[in-house]
C-alpha positions, 0 to 999 in steps of 0.5 A: 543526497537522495541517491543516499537516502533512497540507498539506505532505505531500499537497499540496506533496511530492504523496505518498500514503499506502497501507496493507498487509495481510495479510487482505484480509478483516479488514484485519490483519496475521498478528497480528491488528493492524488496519491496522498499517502506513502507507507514504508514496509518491509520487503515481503509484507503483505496487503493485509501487513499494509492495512494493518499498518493504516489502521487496526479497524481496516486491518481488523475489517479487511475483506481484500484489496485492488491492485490498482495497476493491474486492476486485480483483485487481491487476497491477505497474503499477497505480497507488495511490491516497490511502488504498488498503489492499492485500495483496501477494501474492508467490511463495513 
């Protein structure tokens, strides 16, 4: 039944799934939960598409974001991958 599910969601309706955080360094929320959340977006979307999806207010705050597996900072329109785990960091 998974095999399925992860056909239809992956391969048919191209989305892929990326992972905020708020840690960059334990990968938690501000609670301390380890990868709390998953979003599906579509292949191709971008960090700013990501924040946006979150929220208005980060999407409208949004200043850049942290791969947190390379540990790089990164721009708007950098483009996400199947199982990214990004922290976006925003304007206050």
């Amino acid at each position: 039944m998974q095999d399925c599910l992860n056909k239809a969601v992956f391969d048919l309706l191209g989305l892929i799934v990326v992972y905020p955080v708020e840690n960059e360094g334990k990968l938690t929320d501000k609670k301390g939960n380890t990868l709390p959340d998953a979003y599906f977006l579509p292949d191709e979307s971008s960090v700013l598409d990501l924040a946006y999806q979150i929220h208005t207010d980060i999407g409208d705050k949004f200043i850049g974001a942290i791969d947190c597996k390379t540990k790089m900072k990164v721009g708007r329109e950098h483009k996400l991958k199947n199982g990214d785990v990004i922290k976006i960091i925003t304007c206050r």
